[in-house]
The first five atom37 places (N, CA, C, CB, O) and aatype in JSON, in Angstrom:
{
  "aatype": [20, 20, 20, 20, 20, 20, 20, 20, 20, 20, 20, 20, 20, 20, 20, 20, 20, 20, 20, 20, 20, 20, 20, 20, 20, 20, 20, 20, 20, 20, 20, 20, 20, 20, 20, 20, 20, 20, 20, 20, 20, 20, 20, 20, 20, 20, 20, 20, 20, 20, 20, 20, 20, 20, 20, 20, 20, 20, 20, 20, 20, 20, 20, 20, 20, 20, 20, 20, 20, 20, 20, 20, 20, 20, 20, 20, 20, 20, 20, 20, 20, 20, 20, 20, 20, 20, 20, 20, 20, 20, 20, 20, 20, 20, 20, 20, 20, 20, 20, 20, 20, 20, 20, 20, 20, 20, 20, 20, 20, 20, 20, 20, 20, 20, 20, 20, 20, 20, 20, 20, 20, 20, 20, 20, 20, 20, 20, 20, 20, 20, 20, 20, 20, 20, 20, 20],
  "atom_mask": [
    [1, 1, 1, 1, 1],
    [1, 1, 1, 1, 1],
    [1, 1, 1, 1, 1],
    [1, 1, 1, 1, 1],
    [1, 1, 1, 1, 1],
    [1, 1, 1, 1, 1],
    [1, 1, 1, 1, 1],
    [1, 1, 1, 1, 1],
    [1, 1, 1, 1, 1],
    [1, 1, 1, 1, 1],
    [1, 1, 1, 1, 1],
    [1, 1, 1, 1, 1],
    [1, 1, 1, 1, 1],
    [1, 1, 1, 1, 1],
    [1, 1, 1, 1, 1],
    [1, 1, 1, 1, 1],
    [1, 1, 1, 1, 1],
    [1, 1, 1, 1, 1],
    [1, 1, 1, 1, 1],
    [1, 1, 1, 1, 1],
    [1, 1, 1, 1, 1],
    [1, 1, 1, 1, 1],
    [1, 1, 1, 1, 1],
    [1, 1, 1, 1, 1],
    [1, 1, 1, 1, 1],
    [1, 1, 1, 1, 1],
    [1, 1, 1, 1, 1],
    [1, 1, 1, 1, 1],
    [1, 1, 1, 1, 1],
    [1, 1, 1, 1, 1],
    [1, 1, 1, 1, 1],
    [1, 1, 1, 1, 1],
    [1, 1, 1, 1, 1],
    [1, 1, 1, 1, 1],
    [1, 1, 1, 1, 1],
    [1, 1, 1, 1, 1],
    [1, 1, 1, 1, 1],
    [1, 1, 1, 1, 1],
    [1, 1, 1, 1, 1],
    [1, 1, 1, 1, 1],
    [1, 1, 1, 1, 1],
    [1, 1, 1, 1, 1],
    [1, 1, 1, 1, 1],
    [1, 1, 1, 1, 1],
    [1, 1, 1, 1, 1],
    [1, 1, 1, 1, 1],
    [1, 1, 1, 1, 1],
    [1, 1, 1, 1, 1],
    [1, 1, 1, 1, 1],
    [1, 1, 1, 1, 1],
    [1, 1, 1, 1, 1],
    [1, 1, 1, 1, 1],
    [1, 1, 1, 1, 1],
    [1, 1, 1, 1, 1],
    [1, 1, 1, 1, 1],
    [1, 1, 1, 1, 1],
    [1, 1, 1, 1, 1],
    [1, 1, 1, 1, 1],
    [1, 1, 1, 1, 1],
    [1, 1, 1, 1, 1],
    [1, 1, 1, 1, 1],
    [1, 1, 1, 1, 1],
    [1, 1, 1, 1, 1],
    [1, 1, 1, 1, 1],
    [1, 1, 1, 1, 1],
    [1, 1, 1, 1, 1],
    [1, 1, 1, 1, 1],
    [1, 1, 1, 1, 1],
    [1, 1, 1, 1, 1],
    [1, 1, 1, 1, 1],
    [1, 1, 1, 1, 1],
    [1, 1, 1, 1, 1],
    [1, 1, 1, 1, 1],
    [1, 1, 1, 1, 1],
    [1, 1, 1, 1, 1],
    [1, 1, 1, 1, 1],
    [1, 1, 1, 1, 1],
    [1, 1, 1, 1, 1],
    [1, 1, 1, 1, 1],
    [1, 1, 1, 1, 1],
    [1, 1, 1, 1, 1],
    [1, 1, 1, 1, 1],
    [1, 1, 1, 1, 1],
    [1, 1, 1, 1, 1],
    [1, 1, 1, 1, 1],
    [1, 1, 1, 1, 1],
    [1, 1, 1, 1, 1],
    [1, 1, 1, 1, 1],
    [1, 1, 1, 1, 1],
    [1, 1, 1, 1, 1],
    [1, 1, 1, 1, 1],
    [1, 1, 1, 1, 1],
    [1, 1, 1, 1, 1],
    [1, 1, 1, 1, 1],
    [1, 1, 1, 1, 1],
    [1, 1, 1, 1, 1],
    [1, 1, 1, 1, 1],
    [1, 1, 1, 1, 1],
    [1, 1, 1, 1, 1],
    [1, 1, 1, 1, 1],
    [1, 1, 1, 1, 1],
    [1, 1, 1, 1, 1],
    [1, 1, 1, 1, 1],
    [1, 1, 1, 1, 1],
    [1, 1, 1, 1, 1],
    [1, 1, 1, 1, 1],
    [1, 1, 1, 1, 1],
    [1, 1, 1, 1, 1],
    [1, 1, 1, 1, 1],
    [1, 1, 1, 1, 1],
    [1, 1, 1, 1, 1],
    [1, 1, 1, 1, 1],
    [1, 1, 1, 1, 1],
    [1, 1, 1, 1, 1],
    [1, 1, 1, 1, 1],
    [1, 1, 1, 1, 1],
    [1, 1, 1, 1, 1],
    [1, 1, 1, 1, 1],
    [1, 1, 1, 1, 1],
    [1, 1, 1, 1, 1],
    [1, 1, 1, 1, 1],
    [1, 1, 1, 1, 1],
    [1, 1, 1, 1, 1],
    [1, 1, 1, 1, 1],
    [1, 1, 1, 1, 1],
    [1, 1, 1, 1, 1],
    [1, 1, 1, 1, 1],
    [1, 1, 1, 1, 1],
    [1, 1, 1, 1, 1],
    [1, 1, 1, 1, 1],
    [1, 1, 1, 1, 1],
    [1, 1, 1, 1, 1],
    [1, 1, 1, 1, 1],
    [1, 1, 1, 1, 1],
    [1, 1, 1, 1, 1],
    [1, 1, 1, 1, 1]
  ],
  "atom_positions": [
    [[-26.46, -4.54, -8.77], [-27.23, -4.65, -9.99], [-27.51, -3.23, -10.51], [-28.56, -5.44, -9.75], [-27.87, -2.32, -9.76]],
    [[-27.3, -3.06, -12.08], [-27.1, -1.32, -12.17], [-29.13, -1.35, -12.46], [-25.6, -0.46, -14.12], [-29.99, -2.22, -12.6]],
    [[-29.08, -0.03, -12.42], [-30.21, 0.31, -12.41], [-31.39, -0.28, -13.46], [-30.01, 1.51, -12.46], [-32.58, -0.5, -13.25]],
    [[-30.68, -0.43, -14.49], [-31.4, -0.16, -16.27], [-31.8, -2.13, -16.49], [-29.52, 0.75, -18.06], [-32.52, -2.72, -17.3]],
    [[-30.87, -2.65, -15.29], [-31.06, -4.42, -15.34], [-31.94, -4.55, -14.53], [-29.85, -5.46, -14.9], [-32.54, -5.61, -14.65]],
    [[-32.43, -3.64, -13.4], [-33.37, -3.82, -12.68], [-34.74, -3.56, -12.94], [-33.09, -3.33, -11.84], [-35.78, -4.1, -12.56]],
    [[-34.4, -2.41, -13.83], [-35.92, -1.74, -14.61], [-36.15, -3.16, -15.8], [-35.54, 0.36, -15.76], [-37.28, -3.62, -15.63]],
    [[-35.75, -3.55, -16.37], [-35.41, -4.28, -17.53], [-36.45, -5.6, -16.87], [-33.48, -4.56, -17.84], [-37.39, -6.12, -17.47]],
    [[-35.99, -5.92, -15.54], [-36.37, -7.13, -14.74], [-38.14, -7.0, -14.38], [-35.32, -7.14, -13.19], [-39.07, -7.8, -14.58]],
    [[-38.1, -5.85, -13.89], [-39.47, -5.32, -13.58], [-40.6, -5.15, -14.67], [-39.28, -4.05, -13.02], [-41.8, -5.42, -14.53]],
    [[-39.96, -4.64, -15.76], [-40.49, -4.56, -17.29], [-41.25, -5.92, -17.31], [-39.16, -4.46, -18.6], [-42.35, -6.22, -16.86]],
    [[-40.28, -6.66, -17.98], [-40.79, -7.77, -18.32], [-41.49, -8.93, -17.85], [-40.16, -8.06, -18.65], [-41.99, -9.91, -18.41]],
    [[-41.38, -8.43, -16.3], [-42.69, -9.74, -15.07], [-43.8, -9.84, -15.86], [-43.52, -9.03, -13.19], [-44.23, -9.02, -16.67]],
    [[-44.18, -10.76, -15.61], [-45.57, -10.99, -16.12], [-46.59, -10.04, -15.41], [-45.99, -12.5, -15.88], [-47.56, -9.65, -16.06]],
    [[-46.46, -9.71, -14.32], [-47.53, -9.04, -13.85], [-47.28, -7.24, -14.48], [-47.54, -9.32, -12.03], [-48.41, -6.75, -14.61]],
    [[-46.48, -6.5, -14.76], [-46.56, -5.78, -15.45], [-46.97, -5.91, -16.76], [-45.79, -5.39, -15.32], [-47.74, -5.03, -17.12]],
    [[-46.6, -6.99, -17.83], [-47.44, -7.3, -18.92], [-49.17, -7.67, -18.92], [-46.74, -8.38, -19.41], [-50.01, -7.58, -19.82]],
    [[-49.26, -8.13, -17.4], [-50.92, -8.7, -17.55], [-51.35, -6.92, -17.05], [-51.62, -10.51, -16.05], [-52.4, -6.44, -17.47]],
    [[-50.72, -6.37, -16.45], [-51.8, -5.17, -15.94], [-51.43, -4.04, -17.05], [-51.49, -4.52, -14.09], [-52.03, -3.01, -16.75]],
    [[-50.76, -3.91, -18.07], [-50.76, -3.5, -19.18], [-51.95, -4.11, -20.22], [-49.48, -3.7, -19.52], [-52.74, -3.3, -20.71]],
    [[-52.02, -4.99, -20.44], [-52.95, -5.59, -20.8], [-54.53, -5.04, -20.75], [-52.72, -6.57, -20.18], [-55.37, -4.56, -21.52]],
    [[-54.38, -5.49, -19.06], [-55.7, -5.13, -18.25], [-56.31, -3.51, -18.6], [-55.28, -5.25, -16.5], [-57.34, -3.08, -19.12]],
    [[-55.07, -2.87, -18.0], [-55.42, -1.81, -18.64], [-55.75, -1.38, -19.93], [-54.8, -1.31, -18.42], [-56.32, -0.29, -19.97]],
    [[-55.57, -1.89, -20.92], [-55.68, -1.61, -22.18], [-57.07, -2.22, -22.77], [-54.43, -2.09, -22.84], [-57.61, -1.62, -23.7]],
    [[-57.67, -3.42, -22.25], [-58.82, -4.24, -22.16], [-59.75, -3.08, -21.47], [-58.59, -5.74, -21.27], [-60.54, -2.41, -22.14]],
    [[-59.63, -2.95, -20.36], [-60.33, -1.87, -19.5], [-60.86, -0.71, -20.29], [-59.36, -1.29, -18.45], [-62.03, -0.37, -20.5]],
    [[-60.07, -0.36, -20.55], [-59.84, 1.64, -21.65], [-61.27, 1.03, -22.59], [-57.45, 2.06, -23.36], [-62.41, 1.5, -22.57]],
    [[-60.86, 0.1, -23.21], [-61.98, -0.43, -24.57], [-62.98, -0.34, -23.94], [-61.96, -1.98, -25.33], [-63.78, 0.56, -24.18]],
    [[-63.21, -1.34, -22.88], [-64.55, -1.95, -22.57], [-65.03, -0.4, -21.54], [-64.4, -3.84, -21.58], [-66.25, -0.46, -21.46]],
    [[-64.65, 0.53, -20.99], [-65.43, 1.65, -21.03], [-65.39, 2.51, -21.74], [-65.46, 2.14, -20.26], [-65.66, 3.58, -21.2]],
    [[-65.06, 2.56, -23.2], [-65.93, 3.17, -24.57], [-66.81, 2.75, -24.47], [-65.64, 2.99, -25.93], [-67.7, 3.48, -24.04]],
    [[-67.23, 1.02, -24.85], [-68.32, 0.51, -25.0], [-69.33, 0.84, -24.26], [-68.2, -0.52, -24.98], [-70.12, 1.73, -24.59]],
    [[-69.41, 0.28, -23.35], [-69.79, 0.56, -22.06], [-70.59, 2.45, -21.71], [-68.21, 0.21, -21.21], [-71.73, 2.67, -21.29]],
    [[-69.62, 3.38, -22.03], [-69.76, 4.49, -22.16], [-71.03, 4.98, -23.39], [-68.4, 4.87, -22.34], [-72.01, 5.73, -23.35]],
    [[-70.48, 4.21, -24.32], [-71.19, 4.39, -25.5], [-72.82, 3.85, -25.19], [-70.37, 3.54, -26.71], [-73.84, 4.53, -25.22]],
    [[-72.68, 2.54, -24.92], [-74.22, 2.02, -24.37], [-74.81, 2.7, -23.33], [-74.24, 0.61, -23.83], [-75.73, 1.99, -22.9]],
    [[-74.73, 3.77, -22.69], [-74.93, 4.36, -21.47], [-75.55, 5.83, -22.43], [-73.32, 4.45, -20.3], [-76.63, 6.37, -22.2]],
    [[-74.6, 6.26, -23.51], [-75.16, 7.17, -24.17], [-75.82, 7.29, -25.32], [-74.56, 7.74, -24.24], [-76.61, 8.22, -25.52]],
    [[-75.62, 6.55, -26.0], [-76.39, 6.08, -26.85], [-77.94, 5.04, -26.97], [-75.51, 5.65, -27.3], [-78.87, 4.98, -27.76]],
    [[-77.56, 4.36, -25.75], [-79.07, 3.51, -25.85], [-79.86, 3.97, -24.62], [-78.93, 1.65, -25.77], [-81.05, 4.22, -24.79]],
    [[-79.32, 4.13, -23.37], [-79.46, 4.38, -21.96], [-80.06, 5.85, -21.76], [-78.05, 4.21, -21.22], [-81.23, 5.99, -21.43]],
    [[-79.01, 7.2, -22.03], [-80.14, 8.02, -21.78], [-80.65, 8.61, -22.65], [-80.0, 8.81, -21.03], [-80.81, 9.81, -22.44]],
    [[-81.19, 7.96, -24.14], [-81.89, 8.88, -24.92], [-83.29, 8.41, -24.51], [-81.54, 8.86, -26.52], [-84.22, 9.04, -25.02]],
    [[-83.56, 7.46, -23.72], [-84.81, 7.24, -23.36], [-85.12, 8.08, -21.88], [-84.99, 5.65, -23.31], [-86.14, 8.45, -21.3]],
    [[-83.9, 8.15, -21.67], [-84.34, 8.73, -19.97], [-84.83, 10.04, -20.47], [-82.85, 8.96, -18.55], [-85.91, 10.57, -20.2]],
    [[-83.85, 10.52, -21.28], [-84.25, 12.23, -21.58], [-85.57, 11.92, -21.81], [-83.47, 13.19, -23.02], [-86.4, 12.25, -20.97]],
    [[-85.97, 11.23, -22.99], [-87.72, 11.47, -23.18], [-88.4, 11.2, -22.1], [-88.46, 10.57, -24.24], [-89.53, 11.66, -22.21]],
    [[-88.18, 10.49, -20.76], [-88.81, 10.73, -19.69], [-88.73, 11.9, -19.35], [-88.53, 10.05, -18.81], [-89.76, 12.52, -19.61]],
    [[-87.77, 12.64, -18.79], [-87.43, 13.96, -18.15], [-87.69, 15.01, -19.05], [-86.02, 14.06, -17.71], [-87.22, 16.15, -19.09]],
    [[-88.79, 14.25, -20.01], [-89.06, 16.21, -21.32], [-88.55, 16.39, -22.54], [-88.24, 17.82, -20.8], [-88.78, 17.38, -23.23]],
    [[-87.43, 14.88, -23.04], [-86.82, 15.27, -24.24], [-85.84, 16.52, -24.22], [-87.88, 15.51, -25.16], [-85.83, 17.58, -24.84]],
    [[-85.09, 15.99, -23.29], [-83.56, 16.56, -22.62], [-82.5, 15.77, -22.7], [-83.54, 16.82, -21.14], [-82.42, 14.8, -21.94]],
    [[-81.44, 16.06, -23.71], [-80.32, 15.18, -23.56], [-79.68, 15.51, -22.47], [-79.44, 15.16, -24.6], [-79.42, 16.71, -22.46]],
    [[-79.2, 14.75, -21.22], [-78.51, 15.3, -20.1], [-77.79, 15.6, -20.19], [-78.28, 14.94, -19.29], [-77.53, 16.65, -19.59]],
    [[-76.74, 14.95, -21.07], [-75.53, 15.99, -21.19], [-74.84, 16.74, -21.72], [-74.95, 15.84, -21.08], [-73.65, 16.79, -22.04]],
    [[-76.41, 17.85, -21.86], [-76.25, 18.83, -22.27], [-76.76, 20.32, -21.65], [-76.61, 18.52, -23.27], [-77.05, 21.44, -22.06]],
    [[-76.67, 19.45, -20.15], [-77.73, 20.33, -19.35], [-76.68, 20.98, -18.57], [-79.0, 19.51, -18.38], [-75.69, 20.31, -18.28]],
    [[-76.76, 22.17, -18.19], [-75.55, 23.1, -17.79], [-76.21, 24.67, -17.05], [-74.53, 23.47, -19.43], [-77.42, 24.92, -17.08]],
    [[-75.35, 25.44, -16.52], [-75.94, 26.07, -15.83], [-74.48, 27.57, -15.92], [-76.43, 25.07, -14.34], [-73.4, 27.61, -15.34]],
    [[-75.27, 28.87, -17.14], [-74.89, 29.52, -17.46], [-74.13, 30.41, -16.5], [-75.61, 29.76, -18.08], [-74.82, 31.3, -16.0]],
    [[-72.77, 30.35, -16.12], [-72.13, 31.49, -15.22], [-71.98, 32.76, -15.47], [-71.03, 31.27, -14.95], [-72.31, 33.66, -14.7]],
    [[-71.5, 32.89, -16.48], [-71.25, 34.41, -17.35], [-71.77, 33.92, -18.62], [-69.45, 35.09, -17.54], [-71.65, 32.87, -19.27]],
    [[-72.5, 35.19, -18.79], [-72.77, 34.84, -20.35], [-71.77, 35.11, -21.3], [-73.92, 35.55, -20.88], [-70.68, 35.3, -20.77]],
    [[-71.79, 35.23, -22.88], [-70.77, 35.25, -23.87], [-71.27, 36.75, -24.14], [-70.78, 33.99, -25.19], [-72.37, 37.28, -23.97]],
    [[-69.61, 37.43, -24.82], [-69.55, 38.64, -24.73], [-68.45, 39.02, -26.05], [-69.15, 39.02, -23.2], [-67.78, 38.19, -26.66]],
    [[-68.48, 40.54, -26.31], [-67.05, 40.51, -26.91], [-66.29, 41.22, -26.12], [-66.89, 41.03, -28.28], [-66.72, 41.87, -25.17]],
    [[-64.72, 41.13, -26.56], [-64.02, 42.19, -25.78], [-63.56, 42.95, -26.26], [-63.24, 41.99, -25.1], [-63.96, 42.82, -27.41]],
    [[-62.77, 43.97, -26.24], [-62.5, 44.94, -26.52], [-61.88, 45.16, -28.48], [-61.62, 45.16, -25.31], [-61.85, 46.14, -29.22]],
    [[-61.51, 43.75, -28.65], [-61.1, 43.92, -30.22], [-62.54, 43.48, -30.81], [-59.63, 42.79, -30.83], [-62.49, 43.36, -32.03]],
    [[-63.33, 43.31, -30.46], [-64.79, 42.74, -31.14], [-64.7, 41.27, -31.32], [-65.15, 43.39, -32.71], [-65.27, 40.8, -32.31]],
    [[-63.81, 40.17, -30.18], [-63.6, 38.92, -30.84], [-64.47, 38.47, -29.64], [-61.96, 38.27, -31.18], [-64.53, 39.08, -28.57]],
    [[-65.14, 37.36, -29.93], [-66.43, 36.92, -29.11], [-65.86, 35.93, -27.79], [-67.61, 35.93, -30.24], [-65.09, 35.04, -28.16]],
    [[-66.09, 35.99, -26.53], [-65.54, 35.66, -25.8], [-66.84, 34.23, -25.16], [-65.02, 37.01, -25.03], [-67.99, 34.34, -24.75]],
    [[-66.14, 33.28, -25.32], [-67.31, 32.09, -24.95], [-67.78, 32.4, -23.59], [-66.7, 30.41, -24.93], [-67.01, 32.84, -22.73]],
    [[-69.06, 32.19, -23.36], [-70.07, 32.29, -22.01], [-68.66, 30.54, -21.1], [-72.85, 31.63, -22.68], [-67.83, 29.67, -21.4]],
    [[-69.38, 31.16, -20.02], [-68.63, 30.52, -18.9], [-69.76, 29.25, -18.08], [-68.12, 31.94, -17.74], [-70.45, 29.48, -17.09]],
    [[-69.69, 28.27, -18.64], [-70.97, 27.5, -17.62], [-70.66, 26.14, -16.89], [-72.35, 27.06, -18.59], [-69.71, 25.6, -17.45]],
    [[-71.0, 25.64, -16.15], [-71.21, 24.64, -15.53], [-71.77, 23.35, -15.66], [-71.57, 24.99, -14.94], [-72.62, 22.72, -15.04]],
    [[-71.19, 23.17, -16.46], [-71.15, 21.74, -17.26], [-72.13, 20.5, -15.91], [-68.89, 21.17, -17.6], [-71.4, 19.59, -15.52]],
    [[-73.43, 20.48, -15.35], [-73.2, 19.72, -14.74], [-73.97, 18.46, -15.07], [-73.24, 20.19, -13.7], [-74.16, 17.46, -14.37]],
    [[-74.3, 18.7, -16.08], [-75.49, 17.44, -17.5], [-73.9, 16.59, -17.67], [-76.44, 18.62, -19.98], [-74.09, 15.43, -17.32]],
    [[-72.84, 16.74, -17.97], [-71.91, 16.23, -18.35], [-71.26, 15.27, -17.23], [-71.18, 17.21, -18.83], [-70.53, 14.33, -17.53]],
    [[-71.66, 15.66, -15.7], [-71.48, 15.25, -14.45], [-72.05, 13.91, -14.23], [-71.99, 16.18, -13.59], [-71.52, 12.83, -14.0]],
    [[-73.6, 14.39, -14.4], [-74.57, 13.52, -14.1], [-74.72, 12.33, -15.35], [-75.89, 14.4, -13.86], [-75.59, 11.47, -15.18]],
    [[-73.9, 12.27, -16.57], [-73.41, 11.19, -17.84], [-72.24, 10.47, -17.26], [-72.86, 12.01, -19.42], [-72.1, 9.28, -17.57]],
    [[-71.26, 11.11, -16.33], [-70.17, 10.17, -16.38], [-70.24, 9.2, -14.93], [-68.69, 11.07, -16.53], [-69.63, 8.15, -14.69]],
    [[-71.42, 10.12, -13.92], [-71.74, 9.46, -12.88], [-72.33, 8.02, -13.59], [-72.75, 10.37, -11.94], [-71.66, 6.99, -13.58]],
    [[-73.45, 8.1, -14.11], [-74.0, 7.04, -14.46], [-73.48, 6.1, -14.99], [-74.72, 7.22, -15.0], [-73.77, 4.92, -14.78]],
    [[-72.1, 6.8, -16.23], [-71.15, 5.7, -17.33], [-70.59, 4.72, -15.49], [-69.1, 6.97, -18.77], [-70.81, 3.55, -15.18]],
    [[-69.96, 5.68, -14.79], [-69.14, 5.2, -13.61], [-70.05, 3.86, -12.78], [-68.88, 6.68, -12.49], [-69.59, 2.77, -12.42]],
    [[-71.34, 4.35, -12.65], [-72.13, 3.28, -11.91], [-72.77, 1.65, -13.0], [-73.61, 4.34, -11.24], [-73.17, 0.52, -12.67]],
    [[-72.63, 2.18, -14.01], [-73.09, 0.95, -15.1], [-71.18, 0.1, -14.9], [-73.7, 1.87, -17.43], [-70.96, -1.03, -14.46]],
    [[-70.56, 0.69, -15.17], [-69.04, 0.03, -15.7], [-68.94, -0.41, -14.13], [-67.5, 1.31, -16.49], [-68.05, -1.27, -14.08]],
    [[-69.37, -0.23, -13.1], [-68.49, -0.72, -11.51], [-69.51, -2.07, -11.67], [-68.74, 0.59, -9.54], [-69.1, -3.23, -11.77]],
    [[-70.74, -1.69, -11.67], [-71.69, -2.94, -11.49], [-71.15, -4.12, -12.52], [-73.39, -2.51, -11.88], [-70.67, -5.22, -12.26]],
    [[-71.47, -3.31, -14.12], [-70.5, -4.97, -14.29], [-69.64, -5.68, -14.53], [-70.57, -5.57, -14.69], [-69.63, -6.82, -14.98]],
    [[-68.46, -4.64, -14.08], [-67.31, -5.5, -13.55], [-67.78, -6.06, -12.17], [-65.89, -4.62, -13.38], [-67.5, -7.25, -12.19]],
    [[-68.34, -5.76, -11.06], [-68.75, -6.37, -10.24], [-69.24, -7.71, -10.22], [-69.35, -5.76, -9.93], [-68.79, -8.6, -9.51]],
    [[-70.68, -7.86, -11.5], [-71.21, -8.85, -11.62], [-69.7, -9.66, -12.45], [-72.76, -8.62, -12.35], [-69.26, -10.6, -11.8]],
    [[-69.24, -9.46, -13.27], [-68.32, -10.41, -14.06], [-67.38, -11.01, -13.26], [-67.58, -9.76, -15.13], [-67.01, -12.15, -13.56]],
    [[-66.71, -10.21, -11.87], [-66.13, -10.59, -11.05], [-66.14, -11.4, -9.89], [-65.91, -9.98, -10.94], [-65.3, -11.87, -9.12]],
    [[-67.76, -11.38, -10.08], [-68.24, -12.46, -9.14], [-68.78, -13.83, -9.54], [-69.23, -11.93, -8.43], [-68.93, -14.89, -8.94]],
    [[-68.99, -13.45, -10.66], [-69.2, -14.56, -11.75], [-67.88, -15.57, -11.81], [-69.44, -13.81, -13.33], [-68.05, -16.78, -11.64]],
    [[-66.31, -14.92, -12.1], [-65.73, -15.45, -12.12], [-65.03, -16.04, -11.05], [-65.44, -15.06, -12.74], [-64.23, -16.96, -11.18]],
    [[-65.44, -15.33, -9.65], [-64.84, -16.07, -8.29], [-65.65, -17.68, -8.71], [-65.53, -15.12, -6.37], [-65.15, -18.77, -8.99]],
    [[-66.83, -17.32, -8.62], [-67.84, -18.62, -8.5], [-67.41, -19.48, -9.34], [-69.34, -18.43, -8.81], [-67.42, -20.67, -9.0]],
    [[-67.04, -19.17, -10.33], [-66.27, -20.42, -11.46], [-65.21, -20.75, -11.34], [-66.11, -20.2, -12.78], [-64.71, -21.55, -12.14]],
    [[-64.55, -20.23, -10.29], [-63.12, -20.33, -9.28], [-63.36, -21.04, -8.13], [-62.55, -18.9, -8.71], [-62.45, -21.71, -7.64]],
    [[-64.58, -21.0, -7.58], [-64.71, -21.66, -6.41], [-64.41, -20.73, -5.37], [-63.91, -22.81, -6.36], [-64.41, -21.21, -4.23]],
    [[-64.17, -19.52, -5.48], [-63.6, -18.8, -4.06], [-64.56, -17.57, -3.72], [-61.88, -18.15, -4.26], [-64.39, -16.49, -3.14]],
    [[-65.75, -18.27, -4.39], [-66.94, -17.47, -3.74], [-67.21, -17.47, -2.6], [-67.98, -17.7, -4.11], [-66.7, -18.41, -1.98]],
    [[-68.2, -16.4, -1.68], [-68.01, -16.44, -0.33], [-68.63, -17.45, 0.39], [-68.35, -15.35, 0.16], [-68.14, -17.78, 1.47]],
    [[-69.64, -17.99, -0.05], [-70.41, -18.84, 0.23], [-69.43, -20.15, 0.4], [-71.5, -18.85, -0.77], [-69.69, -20.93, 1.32]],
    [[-68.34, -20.41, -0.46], [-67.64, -21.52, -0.34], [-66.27, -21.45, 0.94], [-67.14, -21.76, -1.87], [-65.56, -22.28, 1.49]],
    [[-66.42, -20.21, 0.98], [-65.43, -20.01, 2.68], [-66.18, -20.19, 3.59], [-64.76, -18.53, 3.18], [-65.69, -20.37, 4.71]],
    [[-67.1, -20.21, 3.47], [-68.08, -20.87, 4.85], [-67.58, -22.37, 5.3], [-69.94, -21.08, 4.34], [-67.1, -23.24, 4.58]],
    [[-67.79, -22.4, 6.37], [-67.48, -23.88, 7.16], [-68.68, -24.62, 7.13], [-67.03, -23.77, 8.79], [-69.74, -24.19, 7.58]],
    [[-68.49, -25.89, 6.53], [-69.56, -27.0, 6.55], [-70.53, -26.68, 7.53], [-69.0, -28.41, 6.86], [-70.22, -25.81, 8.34]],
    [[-71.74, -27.27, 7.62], [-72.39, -27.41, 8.68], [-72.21, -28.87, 9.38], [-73.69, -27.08, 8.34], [-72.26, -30.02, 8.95]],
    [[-71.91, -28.08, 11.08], [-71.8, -29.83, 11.53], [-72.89, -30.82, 11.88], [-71.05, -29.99, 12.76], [-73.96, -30.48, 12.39]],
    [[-72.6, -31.89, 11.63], [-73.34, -32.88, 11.95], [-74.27, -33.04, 12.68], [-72.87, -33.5, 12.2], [-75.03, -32.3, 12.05]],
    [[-74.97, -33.44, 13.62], [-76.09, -34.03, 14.72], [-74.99, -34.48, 15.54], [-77.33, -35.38, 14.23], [-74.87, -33.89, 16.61]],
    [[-74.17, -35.37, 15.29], [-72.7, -35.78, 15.73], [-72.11, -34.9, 16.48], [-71.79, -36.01, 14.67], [-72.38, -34.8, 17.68]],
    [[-71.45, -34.33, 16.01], [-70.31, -32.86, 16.1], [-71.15, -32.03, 17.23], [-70.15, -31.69, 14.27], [-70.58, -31.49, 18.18]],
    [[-72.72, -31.98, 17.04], [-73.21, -30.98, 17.81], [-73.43, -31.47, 19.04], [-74.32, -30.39, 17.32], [-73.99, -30.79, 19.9]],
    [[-73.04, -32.64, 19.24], [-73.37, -33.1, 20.5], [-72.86, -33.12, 21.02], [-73.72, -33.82, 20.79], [-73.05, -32.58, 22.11]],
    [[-71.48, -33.92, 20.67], [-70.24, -33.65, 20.94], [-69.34, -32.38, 21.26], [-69.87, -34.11, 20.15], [-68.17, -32.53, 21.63]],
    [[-70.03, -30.89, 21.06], [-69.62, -30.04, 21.17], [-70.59, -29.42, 22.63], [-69.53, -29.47, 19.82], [-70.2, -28.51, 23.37]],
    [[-71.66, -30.02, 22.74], [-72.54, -30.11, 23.58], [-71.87, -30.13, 25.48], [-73.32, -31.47, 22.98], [-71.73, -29.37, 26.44]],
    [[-71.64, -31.73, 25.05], [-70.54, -32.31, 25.77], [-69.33, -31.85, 26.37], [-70.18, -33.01, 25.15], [-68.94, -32.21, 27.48]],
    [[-68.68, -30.96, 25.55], [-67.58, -30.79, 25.84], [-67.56, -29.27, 26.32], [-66.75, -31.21, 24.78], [-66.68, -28.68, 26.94]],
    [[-68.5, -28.92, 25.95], [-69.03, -26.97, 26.85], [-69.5, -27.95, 28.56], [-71.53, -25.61, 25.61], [-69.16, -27.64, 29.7]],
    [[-69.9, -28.52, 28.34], [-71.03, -29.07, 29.58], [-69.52, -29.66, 30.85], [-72.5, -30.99, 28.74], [-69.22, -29.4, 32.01]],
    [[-69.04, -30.4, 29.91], [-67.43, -30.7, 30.85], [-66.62, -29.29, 31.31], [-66.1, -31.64, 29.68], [-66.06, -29.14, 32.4]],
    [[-66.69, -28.37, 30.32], [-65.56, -27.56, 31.12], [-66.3, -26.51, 31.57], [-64.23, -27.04, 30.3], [-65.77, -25.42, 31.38]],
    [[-67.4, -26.49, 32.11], [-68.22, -26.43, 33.28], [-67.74, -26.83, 34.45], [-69.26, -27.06, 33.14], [-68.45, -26.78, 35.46]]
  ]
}
């Protein structure tokens, strides 16, 4: 099979079209997601912490300078307000895909609770009673 019929084959599986997809669903829903985290989420936190947008909080390495032709050379800093925004975007977007994903086992039925084994009977337990007590 030449190469370009094999790629061709792989292309078109469905599971490369659904995780194209996925991915492309994904990308959106952490804009959103991103966006609600910065826009609604920490403009209130900042007014807790002093009326500080976080991510804008940084930590000056070199300051700004010119060099030798007089052209201004940007200060050097440590972006770490920008750190502590994408940590948070990262922990809002895991949780709810988490919750949505568990949401949807459960509406699947293959929640964990449903891999559990029945509880046995009064019956069964006696009978299991019994049969430890025999191979004794």
């Amino acid at each position: 099979m030449s190469f370009f019929k094999q790629f061709k084959e792989f292309a078109v599986k469905g599971n490369v079209l659904d995780l194209a997809v996925g991915v492309i669903i994904g990308a959106a829903f952490g804009k959103i997601v991103s966006s609600f985290i910065s826009d609604v989420v920490m403009p209130p936190l900042g007014l807790l912490i002093g009326g500080v947008d976080v991510k804008h909080l940084h930590l000056v390495l070199k300051g700004a300078s010119k060099d030798a032709n007089g052209a201004v050379v940007e200060a050097v800093t440590l972006n770490y307000g920008m750190f502590i925004q994408n940590v948070v975007d990262f922990t809002f977007i895991a949780l709810v895909i988490f919750v949505a994903i568990k949401g949807i086992n459960r509406l699947r039925g293959k929640d964990e609770d449903s891999k559990k084994e029945p509880e046995a009977s009064p019956t069964e337990k006696l009978l299991e009673e019994i049969r430890d007590l025999l191979k004794k």
